[in-house]
C-alpha positions in Angstrom: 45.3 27.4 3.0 42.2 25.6 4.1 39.0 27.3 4.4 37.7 24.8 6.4 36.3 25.1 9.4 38.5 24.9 12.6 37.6 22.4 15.4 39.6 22.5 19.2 39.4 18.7 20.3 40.5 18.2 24.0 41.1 15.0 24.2 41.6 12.5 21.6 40.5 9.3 23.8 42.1 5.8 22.9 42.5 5.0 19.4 40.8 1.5 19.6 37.5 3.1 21.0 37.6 6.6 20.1 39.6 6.6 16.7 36.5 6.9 14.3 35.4 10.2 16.8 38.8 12.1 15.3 38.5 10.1 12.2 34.5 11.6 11.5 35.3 14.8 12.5 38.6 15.2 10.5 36.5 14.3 7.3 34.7 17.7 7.7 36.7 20.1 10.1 40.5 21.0 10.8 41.2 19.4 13.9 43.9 21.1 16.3 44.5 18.8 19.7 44.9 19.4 23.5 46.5 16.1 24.1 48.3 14.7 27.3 50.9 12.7 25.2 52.8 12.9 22.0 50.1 12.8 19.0 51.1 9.2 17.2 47.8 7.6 15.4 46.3 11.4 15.7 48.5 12.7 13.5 46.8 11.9 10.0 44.0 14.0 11.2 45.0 17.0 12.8 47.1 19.8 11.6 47.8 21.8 15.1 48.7 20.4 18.6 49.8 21.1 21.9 50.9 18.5 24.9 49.5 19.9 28.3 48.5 17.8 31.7 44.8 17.8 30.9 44.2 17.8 35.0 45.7 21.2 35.5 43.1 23.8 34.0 45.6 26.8 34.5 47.5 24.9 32.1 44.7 23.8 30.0 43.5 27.7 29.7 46.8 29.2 28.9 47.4 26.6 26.0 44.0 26.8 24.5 44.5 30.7 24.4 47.5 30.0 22.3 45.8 28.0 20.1 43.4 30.4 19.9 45.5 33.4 19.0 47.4 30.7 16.3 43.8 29.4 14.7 40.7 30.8 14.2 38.6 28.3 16.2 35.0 28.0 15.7 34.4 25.2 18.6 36.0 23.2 21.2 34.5 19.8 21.9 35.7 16.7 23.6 34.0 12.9 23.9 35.9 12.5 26.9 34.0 11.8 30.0 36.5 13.1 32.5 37.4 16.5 30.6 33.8 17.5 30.3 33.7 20.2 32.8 37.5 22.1 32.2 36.5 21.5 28.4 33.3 23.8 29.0 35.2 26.2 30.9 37.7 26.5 28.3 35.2 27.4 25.1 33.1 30.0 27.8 37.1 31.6 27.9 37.7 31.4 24.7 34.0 32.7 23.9 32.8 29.9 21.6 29.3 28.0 21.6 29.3 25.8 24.9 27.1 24.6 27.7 28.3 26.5 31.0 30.7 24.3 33.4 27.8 24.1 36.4 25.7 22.3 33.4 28.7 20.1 32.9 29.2 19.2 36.5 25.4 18.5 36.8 25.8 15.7 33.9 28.9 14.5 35.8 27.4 14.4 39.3 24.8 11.6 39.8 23.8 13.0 43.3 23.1 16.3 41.4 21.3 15.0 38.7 18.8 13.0 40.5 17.7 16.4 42.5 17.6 17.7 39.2 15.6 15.1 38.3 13.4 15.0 40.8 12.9 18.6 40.7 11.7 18.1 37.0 9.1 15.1 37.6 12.0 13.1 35.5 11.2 9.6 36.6 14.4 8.2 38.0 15.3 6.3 41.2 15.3 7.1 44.9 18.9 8.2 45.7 21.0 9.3 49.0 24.3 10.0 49.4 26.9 8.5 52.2 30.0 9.8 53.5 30.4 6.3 55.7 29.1 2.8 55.9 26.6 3.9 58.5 25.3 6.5 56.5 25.0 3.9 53.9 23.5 0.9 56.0 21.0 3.8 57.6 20.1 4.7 53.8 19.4 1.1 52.8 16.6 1.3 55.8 14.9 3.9 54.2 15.6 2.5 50.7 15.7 -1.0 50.9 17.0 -4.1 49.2 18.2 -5.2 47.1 20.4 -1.7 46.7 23.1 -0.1 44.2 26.3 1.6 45.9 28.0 3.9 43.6 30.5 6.3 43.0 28.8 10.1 42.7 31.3 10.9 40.1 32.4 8.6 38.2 31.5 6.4 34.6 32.1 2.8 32.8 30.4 1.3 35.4 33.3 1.9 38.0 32.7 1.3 41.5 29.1 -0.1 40.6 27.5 -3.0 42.6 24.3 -4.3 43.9 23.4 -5.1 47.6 20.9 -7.8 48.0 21.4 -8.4 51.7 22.5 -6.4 54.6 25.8 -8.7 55.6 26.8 -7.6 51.9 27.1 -4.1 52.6 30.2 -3.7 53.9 32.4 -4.8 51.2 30.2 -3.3 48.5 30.5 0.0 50.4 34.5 -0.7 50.2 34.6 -1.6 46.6 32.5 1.5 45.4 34.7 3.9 48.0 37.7 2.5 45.7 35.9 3.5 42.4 34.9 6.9 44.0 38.4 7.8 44.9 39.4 7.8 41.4 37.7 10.7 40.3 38.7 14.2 40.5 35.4 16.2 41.1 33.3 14.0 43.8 34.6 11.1 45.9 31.4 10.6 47.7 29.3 7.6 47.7 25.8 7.0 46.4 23.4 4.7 47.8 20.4 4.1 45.8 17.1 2.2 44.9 17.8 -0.8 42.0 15.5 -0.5 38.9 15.0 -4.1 38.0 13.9 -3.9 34.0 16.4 -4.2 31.3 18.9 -1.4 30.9 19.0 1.0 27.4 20.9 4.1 26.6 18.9 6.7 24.6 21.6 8.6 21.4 20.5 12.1 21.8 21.5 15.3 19.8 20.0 18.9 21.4 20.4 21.8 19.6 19.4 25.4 21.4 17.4 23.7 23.5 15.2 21.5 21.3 16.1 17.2 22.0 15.8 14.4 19.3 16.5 11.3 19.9 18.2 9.0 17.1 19.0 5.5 18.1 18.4 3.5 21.0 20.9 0.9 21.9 19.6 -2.0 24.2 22.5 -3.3 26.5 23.7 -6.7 28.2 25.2 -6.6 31.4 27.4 -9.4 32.9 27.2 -11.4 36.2 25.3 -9.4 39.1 26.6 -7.9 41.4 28.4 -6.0 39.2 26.6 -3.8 35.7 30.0 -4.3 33.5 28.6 -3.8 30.2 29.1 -7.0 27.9 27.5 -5.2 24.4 25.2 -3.6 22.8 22.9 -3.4 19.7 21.4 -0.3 17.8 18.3 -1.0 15.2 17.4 1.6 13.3 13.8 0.8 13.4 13.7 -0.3 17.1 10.2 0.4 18.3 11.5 1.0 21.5 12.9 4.5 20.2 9.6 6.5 20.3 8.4 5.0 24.0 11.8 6.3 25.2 12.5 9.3 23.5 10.2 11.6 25.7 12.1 10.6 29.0 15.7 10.9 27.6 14.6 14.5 26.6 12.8 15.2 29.9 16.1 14.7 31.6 18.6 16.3 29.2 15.9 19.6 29.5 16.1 19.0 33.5 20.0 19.5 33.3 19.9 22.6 31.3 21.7 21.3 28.2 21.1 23.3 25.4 24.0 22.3 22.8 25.2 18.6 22.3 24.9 15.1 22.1 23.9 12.9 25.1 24.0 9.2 26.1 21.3 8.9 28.4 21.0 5.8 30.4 17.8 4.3 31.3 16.3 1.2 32.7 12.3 -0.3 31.8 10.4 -0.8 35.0 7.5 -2.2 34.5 7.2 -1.1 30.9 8.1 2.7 32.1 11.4 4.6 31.3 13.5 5.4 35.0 16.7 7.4 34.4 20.1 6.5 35.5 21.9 9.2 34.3 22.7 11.9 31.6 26.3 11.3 29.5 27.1 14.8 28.0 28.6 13.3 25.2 29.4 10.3 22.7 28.5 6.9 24.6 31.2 4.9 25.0 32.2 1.2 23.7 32.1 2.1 19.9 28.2 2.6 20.3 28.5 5.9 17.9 29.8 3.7 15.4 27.0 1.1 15.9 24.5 4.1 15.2 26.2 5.4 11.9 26.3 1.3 10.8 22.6 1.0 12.0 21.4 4.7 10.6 24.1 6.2 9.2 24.0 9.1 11.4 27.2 10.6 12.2 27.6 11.4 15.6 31.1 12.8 16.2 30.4 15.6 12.9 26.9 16.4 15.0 29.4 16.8 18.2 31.8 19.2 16.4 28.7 20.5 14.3 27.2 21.6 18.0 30.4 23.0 19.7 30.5 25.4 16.3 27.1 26.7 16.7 25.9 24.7 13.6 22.5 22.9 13.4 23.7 19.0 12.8 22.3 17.2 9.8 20.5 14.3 11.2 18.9 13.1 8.3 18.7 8.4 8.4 20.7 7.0 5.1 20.4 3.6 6.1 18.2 1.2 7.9 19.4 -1.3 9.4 21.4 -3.1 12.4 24.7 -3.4 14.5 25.9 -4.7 17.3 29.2 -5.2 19.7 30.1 -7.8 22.0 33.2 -7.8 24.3 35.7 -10.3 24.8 35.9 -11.5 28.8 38.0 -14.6 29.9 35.7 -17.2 32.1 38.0 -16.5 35.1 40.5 -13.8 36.1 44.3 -14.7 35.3 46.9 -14.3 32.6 46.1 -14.3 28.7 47.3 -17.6 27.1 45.6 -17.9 23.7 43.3 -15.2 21.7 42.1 -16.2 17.8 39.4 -16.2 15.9 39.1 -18.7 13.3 40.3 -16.9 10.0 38.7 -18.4 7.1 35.3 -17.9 9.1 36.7 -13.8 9.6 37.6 -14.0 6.0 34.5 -15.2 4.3 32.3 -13.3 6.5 31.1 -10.1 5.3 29.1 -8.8 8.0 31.6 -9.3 11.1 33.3 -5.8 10.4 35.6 -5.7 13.0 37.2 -7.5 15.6 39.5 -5.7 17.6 42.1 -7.7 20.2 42.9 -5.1 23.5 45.3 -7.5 25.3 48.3 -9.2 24.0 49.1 -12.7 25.3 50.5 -12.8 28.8 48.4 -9.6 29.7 46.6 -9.9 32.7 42.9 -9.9 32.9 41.2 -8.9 36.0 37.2 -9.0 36.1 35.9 -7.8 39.0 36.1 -7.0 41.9 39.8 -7.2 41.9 39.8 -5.4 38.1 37.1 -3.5 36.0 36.0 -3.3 32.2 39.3 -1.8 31.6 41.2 -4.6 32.9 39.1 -7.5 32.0 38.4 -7.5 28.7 40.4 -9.5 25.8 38.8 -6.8 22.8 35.5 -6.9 21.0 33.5 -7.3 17.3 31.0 -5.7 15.5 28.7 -7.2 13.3 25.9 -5.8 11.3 22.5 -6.9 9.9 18.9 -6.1 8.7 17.7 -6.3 12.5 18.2 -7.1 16.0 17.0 -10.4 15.9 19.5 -11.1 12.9 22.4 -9.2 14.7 21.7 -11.4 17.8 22.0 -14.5 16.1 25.2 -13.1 14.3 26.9 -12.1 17.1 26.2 -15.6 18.8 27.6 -17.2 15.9 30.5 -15.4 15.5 31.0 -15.6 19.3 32.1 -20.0 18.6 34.4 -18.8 16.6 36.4 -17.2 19.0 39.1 -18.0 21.8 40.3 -16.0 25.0 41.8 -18.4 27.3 43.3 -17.2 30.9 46.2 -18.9 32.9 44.8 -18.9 36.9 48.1 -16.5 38.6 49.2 -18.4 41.8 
């Protein structure tokens, strides 16, 4: 019998973006799943599991009771943005280490946050919320242009657009109403002031109450109007790190996290850090993977660490750099050819991965018609001894590759 300790995962994620999460934690902890499908890559690293609709709490209680009484849990964690708050709910139940569910719904509600914020003296931007395109044309009079309309609830950049004129406001208003219908905790709308400076994310991990800040990752965005991420890099000696630090933990403290880690999204403005909100968890697009290429910090064991009342080991073993770039056809349409040249793959030591999303005759839909989860072809890492270095590798590596789309009639 193992003596290992036993971990409560609610949510496994997507195997292509969230497989090394399981993976990492599996290599220290027992794993038992809450899972809304049949367990199929999960399986090599989990010994318990339990198929339950992960929307239905009642549902989600009663099974993680029975898990409970089956295991001797020590935590329950998830890296899944949209079961952060019934997760929390679930280990307060089950009386294991967690941050309370009102914590959780602050980190998932931007309209909450920025009072938070504001409440704190956390620098962020000027924010009001609008139930109807009025509402939102009388808040760009106080706020001005150019503006970003968002969803209050939502994540990946859903919904997302910037306003540079008032004859633009309509549809944007319509297209970040669709985003903010998706989610199941706040459909309302967000209009808000747009922090021109380049955007980072800030790689937290808080323990009882205390904030220290690991990585940065410095982002790229695609075409305005949209903020559709298009990669990222992580350098483990980014000077950046210490001038942002300060704010990322200003604003994890003005949420009342105590236990966890945090992607916290920022932009420069003028030099100065502005928040744009607080991730309670693992960011997203493989960047925990970039930090344990760049640092060798391991993210997902900190995570599971955290949600067993365990004080993470964040010691550095490396120094050095990654990065990830995403694979987006020109134009919307059908996929018709995806390669990479293979002796260049082959011979290449420092492209680690490249990872295809799409088969051939997929459709890919950027936005507005689609979002990142319908437009993109797949991704690669690379790594190297800085950002400059992983830049140039990344470039390379990007003439190497092919995503053609067919224009749909």
């Amino acid at each position: 019998m193992s003596v290992r300790p036993l971990v409560l995962v609610v949510s496994s994620g997507d195997e292509t973006y969230r497989g090394y999460c399981l993976e990492q934690v599996a290599a220290t902890y027992d794993v038992v799943l809450l899972t809304g499908a049949e367990p199929s890559w999960e399986k090599p690293f989990i010994v318990d599991h339990v198929v339950v609709d992960l929307s239905d709490y009642a549902a989600l209680l009663a099974t993680g009771r029975a898990l409970a009484e089956r295991h001797n849990l020590a935590g329950v964690v998830t890296w899944d943005e949209w079961h952060l708050v019934p997760t929390a709910r679930l280990a307060r139940a089950l009386g294991l280490p967690s941050n309370s569910a009102e914590v959780m719904r602050g980190c998932r509600n931007k309209a909450t946050a920025r009072t938070l914020f504001a409440r704190h003296g956390v620098p962020s931007a000027a924010s009001m919320k609008a139930r109807t395109l009025l509402e939102a044309g009388l808040a760009t009079m106080t706020l001005g242009y150019p503006a970003v309309i968002k969803p209050a609830a939502s994540a990946a950049s859903i919904g997302v657009i910037r306003v540079d004129r008032p004859e633009e406001l309509p549809a944007a208003f319509a297209f970040a109403s669709a985003g903010a219908s998706r989610s199941r905790e706040d459909t309302g709308v967000l209009v808000e002031e747009y922090l021109d400076g380049p955007e980072v994310s800030v790689e937290c991990v808080t323990h009882r109450g205390a904030t220290k800040a690991v990585a940065v990752t410095r982002k790229h965005l695609g075409p305005a109007p949209y903020f559709d991420e298009t990669g990222h890099t992580v350098d483990a000696a980014d000077p950046l790190l210490t001038q942002v630090a300060p704010a990322a933990a200003a604003a994890v403290k003005a949420l009342g996290i105590t236990d966890g880690v945090q992607h916290v999204e920022l932009r420069l403005v003028g030099g100065r850090p502005r928040l744009i909100e607080v991730n309670a968890r693992i960011g997203g697009d493989m960047i925990g993977h970039l930090v344990r290429l760049a640092t060798g910090i391991d993210l997902p064991k900190a995570a599971a660490d955290l949600a067993c009342g365990r004080a993470p080991d964040l010691t550095p073993t490396r120094s050095g750099a990654a990065g990830i770039r995403m694979l987006y056809p020109e134009a919307s349409g059908t996929l018709t050819a995806r390669h990479i040249n293979q002796p260049f793959a082959a011979h290449t030591p420092w492209l680690r991965q490249v990872q295809w999303t799409r088969e051939i005759g997929d459709p890919l839909l950027l936005p507005p018609e689609g979002d990142l989860f319908t437009a993109r072809a797949g991704f690669y890492i690379v790594t190297g001894r800085d950002t400059a270095e992983v830049t140039e590798r990344l470039d390379t590596t990007a003439d190497e590759i092919t995503v053609t789309t067919r224009a749909d009639r």
